[in-house]
VOGU-3710 file (C-alpha; in Angstrom, 3 decimals, decimal comma):
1> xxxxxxxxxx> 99,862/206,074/13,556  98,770/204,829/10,055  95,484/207,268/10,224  96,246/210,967/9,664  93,723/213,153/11,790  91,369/215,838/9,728  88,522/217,590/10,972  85,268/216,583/9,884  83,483/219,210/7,702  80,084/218,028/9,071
11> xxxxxxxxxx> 77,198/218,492/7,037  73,821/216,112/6,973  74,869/213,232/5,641  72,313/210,181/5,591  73,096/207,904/8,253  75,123/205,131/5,780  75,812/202,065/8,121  79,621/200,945/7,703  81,287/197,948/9,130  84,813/198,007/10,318
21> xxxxxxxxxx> 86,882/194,971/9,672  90,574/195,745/11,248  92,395/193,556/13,583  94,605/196,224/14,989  92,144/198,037/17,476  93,594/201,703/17,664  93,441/201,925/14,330  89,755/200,376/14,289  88,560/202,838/16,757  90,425/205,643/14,959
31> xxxxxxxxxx> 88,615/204,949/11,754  85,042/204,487/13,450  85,535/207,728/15,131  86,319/209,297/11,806  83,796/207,864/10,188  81,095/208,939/12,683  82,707/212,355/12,392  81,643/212,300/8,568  77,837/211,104/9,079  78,588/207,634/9,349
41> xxxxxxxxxx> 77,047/205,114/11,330  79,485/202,641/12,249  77,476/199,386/13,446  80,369/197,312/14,567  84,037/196,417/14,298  85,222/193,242/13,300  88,811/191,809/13,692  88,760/188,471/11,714  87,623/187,108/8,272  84,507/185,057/10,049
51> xxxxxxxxxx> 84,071/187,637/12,568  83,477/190,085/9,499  80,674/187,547/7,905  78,445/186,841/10,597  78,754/190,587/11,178  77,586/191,249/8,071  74,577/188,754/8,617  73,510/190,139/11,889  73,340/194,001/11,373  73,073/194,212/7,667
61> xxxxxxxxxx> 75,588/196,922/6,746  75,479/199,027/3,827  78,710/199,100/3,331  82,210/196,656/4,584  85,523/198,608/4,968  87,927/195,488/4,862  91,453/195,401/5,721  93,171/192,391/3,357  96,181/191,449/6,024  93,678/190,053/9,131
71> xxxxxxxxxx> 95,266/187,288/11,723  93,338/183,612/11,913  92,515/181,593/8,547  90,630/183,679/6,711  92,045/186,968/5,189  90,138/189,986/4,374  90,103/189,228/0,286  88,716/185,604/0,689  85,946/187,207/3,795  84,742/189,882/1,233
81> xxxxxxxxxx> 84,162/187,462/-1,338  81,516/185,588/0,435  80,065/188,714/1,856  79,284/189,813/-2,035  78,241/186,259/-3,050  75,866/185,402/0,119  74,623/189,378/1,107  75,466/191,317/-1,720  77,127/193,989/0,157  79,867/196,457/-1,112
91> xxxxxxxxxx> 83,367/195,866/0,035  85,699/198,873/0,030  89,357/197,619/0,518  91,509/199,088/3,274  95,532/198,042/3,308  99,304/199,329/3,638  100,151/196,724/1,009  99,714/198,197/-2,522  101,857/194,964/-4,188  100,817/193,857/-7,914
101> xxxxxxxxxx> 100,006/189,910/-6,660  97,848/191,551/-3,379  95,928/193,799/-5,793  95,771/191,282/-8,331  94,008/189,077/-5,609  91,623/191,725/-4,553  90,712/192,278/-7,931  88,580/189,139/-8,597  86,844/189,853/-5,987  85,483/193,091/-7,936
111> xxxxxxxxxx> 85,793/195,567/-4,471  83,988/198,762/-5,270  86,626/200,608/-4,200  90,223/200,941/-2,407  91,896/203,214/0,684  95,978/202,836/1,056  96,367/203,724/4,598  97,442/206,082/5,459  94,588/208,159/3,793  92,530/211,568/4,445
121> xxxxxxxxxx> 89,043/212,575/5,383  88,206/213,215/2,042  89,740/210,061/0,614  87,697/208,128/3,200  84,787/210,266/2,334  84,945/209,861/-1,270  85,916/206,245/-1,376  82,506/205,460/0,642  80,369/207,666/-1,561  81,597/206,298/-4,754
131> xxxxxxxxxx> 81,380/203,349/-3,786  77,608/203,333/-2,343  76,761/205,201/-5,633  78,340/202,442/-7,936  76,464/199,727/-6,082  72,946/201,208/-5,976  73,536/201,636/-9,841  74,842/197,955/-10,044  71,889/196,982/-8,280  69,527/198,297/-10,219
141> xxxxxxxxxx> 71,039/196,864/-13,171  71,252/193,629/-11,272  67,453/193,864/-10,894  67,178/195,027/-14,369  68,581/191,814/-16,079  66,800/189,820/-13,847  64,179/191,161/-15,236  64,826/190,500/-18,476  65,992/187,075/-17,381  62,991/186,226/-16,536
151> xxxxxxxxxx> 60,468/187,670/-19,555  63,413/186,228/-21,918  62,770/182,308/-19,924  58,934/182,790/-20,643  59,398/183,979/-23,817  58,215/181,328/-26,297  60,772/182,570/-29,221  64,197/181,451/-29,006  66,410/184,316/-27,611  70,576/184,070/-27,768
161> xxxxxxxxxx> 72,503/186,737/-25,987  76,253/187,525/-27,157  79,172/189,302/-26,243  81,075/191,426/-28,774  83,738/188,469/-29,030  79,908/186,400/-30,193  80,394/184,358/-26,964  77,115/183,006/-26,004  76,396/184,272/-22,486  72,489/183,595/-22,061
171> xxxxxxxxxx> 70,299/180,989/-23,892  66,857/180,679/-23,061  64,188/177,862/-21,980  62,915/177,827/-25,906  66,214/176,357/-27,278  66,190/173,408/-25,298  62,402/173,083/-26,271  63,417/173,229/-29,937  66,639/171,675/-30,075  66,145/169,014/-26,936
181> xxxxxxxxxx> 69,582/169,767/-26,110  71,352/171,179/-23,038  72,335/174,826/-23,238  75,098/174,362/-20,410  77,239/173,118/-23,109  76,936/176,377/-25,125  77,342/178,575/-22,180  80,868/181,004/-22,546  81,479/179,132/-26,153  81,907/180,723/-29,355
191> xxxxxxxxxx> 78,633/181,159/-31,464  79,880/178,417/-33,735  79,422/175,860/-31,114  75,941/176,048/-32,662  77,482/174,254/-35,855  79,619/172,181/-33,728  76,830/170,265/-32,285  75,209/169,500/-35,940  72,467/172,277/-34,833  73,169/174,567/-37,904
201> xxxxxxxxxx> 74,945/173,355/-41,038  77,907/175,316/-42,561  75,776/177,342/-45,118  72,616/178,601/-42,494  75,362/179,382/-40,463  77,568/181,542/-43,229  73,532/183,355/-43,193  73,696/183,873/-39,511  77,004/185,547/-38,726  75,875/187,852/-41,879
211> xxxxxxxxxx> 73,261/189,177/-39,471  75,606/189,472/-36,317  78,952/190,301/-38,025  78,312/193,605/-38,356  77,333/194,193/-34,653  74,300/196,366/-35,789  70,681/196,055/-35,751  69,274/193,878/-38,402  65,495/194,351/-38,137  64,505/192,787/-41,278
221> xxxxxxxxxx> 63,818/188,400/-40,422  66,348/186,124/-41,846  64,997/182,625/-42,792  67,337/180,038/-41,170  66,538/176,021/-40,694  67,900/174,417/-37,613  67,813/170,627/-36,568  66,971/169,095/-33,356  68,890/166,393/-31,293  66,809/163,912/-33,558
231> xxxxxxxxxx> 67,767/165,895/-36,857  64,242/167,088/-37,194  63,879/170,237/-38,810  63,276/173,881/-37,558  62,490/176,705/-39,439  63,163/180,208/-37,655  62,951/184,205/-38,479  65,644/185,629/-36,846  65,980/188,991/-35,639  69,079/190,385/-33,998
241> xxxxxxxxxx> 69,331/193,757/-32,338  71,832/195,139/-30,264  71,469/195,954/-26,054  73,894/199,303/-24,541  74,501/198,096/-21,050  77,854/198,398/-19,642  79,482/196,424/-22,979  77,521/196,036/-25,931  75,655/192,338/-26,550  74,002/191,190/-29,618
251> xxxxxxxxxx> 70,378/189,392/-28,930  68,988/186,902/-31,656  65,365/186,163/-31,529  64,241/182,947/-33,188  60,586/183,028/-33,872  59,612/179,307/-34,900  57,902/179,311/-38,054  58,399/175,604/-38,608  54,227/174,927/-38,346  53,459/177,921/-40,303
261> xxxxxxxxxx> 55,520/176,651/-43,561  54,602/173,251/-43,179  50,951/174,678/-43,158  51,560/177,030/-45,969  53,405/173,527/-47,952  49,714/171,868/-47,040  47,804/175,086/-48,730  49,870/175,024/-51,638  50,042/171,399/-51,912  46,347/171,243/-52,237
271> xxxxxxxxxx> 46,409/174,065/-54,653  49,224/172,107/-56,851  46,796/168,820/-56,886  43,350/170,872/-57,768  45,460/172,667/-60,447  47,005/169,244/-61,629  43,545/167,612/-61,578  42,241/170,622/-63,591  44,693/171,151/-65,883  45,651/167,259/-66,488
281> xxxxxxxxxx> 41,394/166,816/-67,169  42,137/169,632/-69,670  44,678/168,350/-71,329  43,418/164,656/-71,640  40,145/166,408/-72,992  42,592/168,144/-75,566  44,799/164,880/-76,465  42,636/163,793/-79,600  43,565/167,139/-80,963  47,187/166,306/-81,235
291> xxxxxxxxxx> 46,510/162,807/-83,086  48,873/162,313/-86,274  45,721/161,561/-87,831  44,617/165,366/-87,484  45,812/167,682/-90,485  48,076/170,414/-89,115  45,862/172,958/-90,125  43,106/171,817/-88,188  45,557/171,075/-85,113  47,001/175,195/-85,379
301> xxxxxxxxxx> 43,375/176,127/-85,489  42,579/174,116/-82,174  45,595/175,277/-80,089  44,724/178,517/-81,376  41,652/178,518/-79,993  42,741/177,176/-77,115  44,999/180,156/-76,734  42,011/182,542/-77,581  40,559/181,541/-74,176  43,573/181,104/-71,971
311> xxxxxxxxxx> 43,686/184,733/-72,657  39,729/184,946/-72,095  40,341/183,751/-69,029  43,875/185,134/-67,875  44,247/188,655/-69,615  42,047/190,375/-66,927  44,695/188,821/-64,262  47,433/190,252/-65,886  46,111/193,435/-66,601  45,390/193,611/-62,684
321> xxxxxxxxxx> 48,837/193,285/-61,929  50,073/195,333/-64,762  47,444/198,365/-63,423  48,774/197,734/-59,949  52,581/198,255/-60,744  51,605/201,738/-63,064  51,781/200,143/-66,198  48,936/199,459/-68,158  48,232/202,946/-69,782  52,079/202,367/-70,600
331> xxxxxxxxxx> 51,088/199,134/-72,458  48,282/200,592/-74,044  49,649/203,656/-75,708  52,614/201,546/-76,220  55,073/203,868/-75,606  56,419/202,313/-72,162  59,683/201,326/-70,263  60,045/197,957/-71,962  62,326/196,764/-68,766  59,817/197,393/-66,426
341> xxxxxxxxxx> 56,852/195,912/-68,248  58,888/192,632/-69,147  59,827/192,357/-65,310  56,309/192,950/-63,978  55,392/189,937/-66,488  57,944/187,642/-65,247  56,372/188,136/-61,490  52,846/187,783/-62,731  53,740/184,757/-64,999  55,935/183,409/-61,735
351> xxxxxxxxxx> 53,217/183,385/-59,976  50,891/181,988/-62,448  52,707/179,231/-62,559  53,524/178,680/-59,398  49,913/178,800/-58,457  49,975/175,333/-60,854  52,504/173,928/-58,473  55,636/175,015/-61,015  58,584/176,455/-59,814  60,585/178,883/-61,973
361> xxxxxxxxxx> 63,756/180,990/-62,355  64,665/183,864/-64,745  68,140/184,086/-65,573  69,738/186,733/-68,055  71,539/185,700/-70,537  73,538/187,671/-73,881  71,891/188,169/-75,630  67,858/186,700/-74,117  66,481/185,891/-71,137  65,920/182,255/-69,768
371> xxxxxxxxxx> 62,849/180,817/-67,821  63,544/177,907/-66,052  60,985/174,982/-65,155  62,944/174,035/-61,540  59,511/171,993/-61,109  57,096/170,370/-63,359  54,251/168,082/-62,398  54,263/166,532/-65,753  58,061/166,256/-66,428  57,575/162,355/-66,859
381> xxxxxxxxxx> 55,025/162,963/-69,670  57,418/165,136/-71,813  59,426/162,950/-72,176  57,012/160,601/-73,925  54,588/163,293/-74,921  55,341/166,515/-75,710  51,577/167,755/-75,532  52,030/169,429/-72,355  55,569/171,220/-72,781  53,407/172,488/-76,287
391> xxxxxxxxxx> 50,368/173,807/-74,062  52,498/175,692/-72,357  54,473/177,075/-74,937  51,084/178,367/-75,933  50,506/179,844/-72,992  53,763/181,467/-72,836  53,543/182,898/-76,465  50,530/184,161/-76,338  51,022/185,934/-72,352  53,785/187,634/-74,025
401> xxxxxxxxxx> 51,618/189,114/-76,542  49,455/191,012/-73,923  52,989/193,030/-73,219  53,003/194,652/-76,803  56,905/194,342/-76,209  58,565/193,513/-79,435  59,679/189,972/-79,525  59,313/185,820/-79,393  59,396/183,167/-77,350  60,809/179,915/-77,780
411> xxxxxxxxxx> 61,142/176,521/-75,977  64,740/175,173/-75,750  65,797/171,250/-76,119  65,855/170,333/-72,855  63,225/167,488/-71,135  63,647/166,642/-67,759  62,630/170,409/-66,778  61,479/172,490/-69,301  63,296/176,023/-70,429  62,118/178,775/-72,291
421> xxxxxxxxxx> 63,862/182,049/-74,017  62,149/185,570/-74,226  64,058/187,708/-77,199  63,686/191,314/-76,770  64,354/193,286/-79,604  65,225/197,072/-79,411  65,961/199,276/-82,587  68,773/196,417/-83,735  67,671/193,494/-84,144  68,972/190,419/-82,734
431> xxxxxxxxxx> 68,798/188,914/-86,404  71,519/191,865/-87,251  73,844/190,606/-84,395  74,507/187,166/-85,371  76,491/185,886/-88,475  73,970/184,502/-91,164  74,387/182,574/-94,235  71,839/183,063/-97,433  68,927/180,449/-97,428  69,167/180,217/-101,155
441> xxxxxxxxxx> 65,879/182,229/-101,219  65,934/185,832/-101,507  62,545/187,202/-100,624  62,914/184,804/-97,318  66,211/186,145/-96,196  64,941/189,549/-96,055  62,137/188,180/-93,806  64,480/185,833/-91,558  67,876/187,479/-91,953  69,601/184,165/-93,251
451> xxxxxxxxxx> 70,183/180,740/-91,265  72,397/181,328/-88,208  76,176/180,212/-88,621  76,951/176,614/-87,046  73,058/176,044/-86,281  70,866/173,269/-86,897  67,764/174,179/-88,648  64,720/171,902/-89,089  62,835/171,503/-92,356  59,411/169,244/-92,262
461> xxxxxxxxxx> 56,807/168,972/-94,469  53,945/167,091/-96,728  55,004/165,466/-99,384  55,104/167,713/-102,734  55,390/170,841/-100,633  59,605/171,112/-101,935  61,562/170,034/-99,246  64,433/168,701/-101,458  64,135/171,666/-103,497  64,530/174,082/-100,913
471> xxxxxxxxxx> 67,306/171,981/-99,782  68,873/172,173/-103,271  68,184/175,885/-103,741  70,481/176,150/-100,446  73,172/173,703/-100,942  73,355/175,396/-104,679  73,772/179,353/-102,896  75,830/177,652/-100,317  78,410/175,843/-102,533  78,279/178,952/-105,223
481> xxxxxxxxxx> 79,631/181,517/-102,392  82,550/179,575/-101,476  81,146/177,532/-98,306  82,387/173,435/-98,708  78,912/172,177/-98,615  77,836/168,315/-98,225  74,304/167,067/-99,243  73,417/163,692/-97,899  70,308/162,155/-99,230  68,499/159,233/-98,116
491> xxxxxxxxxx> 65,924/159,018/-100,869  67,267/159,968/-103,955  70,752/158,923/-105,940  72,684/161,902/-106,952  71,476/161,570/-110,830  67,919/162,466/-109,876  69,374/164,975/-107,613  71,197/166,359/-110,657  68,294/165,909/-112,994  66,257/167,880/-110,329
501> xxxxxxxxxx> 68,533/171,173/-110,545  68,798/171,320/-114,548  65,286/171,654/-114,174  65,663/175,393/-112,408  68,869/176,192/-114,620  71,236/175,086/-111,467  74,280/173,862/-112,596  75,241/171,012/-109,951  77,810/169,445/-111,533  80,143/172,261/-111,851
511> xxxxxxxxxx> 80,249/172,987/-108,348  80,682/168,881/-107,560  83,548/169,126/-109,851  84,816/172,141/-108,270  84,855/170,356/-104,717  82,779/173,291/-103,373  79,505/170,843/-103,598  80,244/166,859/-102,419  76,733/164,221/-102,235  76,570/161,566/-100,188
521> xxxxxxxxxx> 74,189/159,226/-101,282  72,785/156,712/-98,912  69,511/155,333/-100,991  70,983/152,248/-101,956  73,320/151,587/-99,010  69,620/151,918/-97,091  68,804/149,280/-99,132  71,114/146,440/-98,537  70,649/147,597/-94,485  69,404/143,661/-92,808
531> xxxxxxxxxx> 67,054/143,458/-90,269  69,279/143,102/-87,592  71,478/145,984/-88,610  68,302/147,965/-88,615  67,883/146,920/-84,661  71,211/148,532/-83,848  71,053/148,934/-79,947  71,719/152,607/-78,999  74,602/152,137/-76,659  76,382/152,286/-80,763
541> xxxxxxxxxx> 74,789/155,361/-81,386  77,897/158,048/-80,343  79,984/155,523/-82,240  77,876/155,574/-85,519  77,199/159,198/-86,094  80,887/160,072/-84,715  82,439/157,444/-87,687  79,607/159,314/-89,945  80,972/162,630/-89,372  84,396/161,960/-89,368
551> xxxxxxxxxx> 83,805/161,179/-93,064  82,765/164,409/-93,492  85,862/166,458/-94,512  87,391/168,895/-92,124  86,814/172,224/-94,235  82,829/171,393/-94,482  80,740/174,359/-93,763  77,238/173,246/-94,707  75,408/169,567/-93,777  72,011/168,820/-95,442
561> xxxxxxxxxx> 70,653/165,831/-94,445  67,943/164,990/-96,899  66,184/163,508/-94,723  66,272/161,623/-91,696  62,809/160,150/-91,403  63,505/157,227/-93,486  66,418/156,077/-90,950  63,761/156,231/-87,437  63,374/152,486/-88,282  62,090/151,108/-85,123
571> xxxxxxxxxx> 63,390/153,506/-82,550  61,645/154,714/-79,268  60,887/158,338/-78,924  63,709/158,311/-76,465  66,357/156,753/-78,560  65,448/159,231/-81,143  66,001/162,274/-78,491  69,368/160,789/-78,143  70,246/160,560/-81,480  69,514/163,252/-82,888
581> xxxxxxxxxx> 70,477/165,658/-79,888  74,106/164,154/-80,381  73,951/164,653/-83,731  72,776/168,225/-83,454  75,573/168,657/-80,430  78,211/167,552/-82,826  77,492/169,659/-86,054  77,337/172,741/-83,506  80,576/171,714/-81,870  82,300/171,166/-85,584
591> xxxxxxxxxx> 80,984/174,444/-86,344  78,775/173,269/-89,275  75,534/174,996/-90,522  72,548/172,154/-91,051  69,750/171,504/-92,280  67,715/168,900/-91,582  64,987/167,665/-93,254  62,346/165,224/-91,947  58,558/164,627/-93,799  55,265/164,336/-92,022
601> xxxxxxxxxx> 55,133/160,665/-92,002  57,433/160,590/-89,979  56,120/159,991/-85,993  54,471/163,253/-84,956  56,554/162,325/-81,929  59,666/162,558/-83,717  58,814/165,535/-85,361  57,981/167,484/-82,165  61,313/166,063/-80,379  63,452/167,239/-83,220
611> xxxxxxxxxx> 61,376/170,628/-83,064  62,640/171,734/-79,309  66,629/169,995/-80,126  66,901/172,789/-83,256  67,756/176,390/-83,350  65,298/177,294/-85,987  62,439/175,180/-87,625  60,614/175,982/-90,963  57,206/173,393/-91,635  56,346/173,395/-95,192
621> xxxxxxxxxx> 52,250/172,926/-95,941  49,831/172,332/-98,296  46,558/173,960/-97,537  43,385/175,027/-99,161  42,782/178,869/-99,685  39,845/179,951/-97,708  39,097/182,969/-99,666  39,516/181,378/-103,118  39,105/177,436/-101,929  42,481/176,920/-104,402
631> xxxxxxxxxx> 45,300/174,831/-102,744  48,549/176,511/-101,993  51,658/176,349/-100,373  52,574/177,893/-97,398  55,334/178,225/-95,030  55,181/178,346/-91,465  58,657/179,634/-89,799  57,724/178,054/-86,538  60,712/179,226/-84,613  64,069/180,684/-84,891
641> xxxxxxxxxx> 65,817/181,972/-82,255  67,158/185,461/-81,855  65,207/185,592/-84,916  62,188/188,427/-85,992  59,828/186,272/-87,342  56,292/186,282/-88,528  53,143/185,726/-87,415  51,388/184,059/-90,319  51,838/181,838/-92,569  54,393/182,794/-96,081
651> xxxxxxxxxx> 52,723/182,065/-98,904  55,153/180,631/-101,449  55,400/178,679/-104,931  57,832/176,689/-106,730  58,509/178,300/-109,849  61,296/178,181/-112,195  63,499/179,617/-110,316  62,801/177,148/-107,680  60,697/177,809/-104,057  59,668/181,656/-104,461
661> xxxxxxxx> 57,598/183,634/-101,701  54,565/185,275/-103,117  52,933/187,649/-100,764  54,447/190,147/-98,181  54,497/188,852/-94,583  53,783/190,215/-90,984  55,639/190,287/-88,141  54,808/189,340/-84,514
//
């Protein structure tokens, strides 16, 4: 016999229905009596494959005890495979084969269980517990991810279910909604399918497998944009979490946001254009102002004002924000974490400006930090008017002001979006960091430091107020310490030039002779210049200033160009800004300290371009006193970078010693 015989230990078992399927009927009847013996109910005994399904759909067992080897067509394996399918009944195998390719067969079928006759009591006893306990368990988690089957289909957010290898295993009805593609095709397919089908590109994808890669809950929402089957696109928050069942899965939640942006674009859209039609009536109101026919006192008195109530009106804002964040009794007493108080105004003056539809970036640099314009509503307008890149400059300067942190701010060269540099100073000075060269003017070193090494450095002016003599009074200290110095002038031959500097005990022609001191003098090649050479189109302009410089000898140190107004002839304000930012590029590259020198009847336009191109800028003015209603000279030091400079005006004469600074200054 294949059955060995054991006594039932008896016992009140619940009465567990069982069907037989054995086509040898001794042993059928042995293992029904056996069974009955343990507490079973045995509702029938099959002896064929078909027999064994309509069996199964006629008294309902709870569980099939299948032999594989069964005569007709159909063999036990193949029977117990539609019996799972159609009823969802547990199959335990019974069979004297134990070969790898029959248990490899049975295997795909998933059996919940297997008896090698011959076999015990307890084996059968065991085998039919274990195997009714494993499939009210499966069934319950059967019923449990049907559940979830179904809230996840209802669920208006897109859900994706993985496996650990991030194979997708469930999509649901919300990413065919969004996408309008079939999720069939993404069904047991790597995640990246998702790229495959032009859903996500390469780089939202890079952010996605961030989220899932490290098969862990990522509860904070991830920004990612999607396209559609008609490349329309999606903005989602993702969330992914991770779900314990008998393997681990990852599930993504996509909660469309795509309506929500494009409402918030509206809001701040209509914002930008209120601001724009606010600001721009401001401005226009404030154009007159900026008029080359208005003195630049006058005009620094305006835009002073104009700062006075920007801060009227903004200060309260900022100290808001500043209160919020824990420092504004910092600011006050002004003993404060100067990091912390220079990044809380970066965020408030981010948001500033992006409330006037301008989008910004801080970047850190050396030995400064950078603001970046990414967008400006009045870029086109720059670059033919540099009113509004000045208004906001003013803005900017004075903003910084309100932080009590030691330093200045100043607007770089560049047009098509503007740029702006906050230097911080600590206990050193920026001014001690970088290599300087003496101005020529004592009094105004100490106050500046020097002019930067291989710099360009603006000098502008009324006429009278010693432009040429400043530039002199520097070529002379230049050339006297050693440094190969070149002085080009545009106005003046090099006998007046000469006649100029015996006048302040300068001895000129010593150092010319020496070869420490060249001039280059272009008044009466200027001259002889025809009309049409004047009209020079500016495709020639790299070629002119490179053959200009190339004359310049390779050991030259210092450039003054004295002064470029008189060559503007008929250019635009753009072919200026090309000109001279070349030329500026080039001295820098060649490692040359300049100074150039351009008078106030020149184009205000000019004046201002030149202004942003340079790394420093010194305006020399003639202005009446008004405490003792005298005229006097004074000297405004409108920028220089990495520079402590001063707040006021220097007060200066030219004496016989040449351009001398009279009164003590202030700094900023």
């Amino acid at each position: 016999m294949w059955i060995k015989h054991q006594l039932p230990t008896g016992g009140d078992l619940l009465a567990i229905k069982l069907l037989v399927v054995e086509d040898e009927s001794i042993v059928a009847l042995d293992i029904k009596h056996r069974a009955e013996a343990l507490g079973y109910e045995v509702v029938d005994i099959a002896v064929s494959g078909e027999e064994a399904i309509e069996l199964t759909r006629e008294k309902k067992p709870d569980l099939v005890l299948m032999d594989i080897i069964l005569k007709g067509e159909m063999d036990g394996i193949e029977a117990a495979e539609i019996i799972k399918r159609d009823y969802n009944i547990p199959v335990v195998y019974l069979t004297a084969y134990s070969d790898r390719e029959t248990l490899e067969r049975a295997k795909v079928t998933e059996p919940f269980g297997y008896l090698i006759k011959p076999f015990e009591d307890r084996e059968l006893h065991s085998t039919i517990e274990v195997a009714i306990y494993k499939h009210k368990m499966d069934s319950k988690l059967r019923i449990s991810e049907e559940r979830y089957r179904k809230l996840a289909e209802s669920s208006p957010d897109l859900i994706i279910l993985l496996n650990k290898k991030k194979t997708i295993i469930f999509l649901n009805d919300a990413f065919e909604r969004i996408t309008r593609l079939p999720r069939e095709k993404c069904y047991n397919r790597h995640v990246s399918i998702l790229k495959k089908m032009g859903i996500i590109s390469r780089e939202e994808f890079k952010k996605l497998m961030d989220i899932i890669r490290p098969f862990k809950d990522h509860l904070e929402p991830l920004e990612v944009k999607i396209r559609d089957k008609d490349g329309r696109e999606h903005y989602l928050e993702l969330y992914a979490s991770t779900i314990k069942n008998r393997e681990k899965f990852i599930q993504i939640i996509g909660h469309d946001i795509t309506a929500k942006l494009q409402a918030e674009k509206r809001r701040l859209k209509l914002i930008k254009e209120k601001s724009t039609r606010e600001l721009y009536g401001f401005l226009l109101s404030a154009i007159p102002v900026f008029a080359s026919t208005v003195p630049p006192q006058l005009r620094n008195t305006i835009i002073r004002n104009f700062a006075d109530k920007f801060e009227e009106n903004l200060k309260p804002s900022f100290n808001e924000h500043m209160k919020r964040k824990g420092l504004l009794s910092q600011i006050k007493k002004g003993k404060m974490d100067t990091e912390k108080v220079f990044n809380a105004y970066i965020a408030w003056l981010k948001s500033f400006l992006k409330n006037l539809g301008i989008k910004t970036r801080i970047k850190e640099e050396k030995d400064y930090y950078k603001l970046e314009f990414l967008t400006f509503p009045w870029s086109d307008d720059t670059k033919v008017n540099p009113i509004f890149a000045l208004m906001f400059r003013t803005m900017l300067v004075r903003s910084f002001t309100w932080t009590k942190i030691k330093g200045n701010v100043i607007q770089t060269s560049r047009w098509e979006n503007l740029e702006f540099e906050f230097h911080i100073y600590g206990e050193v000075y920026f001014m001690e960091k970088i290599q300087r060269i003496s101005t020529g003017i004592k009094d105004l070193d100490e106050i500046i430091g020097g002019f930067p090494v291989a710099r360009s450095i603006l000098l502008i002016g009324d006429a009278g107020s010693g432009k040429t003599i400043m530039a002199l009074q520097f070529a002379i200290k230049s050339a006297s310490d050693g440094l190969k110095t070149v002085y080009v002038t545009t106005e003046e031959d090099e006998t007046d030039l000469k006649f100029q500097c015996n006048s302040f005990g300068w001895d000129m022609k010593k150092l010319i002779e020496s070869g420490s001191l060249e001039i280059v003098s272009l008044a009466g090649v200027r001259a002889m210049i025809t009309e049409a050479e004047m009209k020079i189109g500016i495709e020639s302009m790299e070629e002119d200033i490179g053959r200009f410089l190339d004359e310049v000898s390779a050991d030259t140190k210092v450039l003054i160009i004295d002064n470029l107004g008189s060559h503007t002839g008929d250019l635009t304000p753009y072919e200026f800004r090309n000109r001279f930012d070349f030329l500026v590029y080039e001295l820098k590259k060649r490692n040359i300290t300049s100074l150039i020198i351009l008078d106030s009847a020149t184009a205000r336009e000019f004046n201002e371009i030149a202004l942003f191109s340079v790394y420093g800028a010194i305006n020399l003015l003639k202005r009446e006193n008004p405490y003792t209603g005298r005229r006097e000279r004074v000297m405004d030091i409108i920028k220089m970078r990495s520079t402590r400079t001063p707040v006021d005006f220097v007060p200066y004469k030219i004496g016989e010693n040449g351009i001398e600074i009279t009164e003590k200054i202030k700094y900023e």
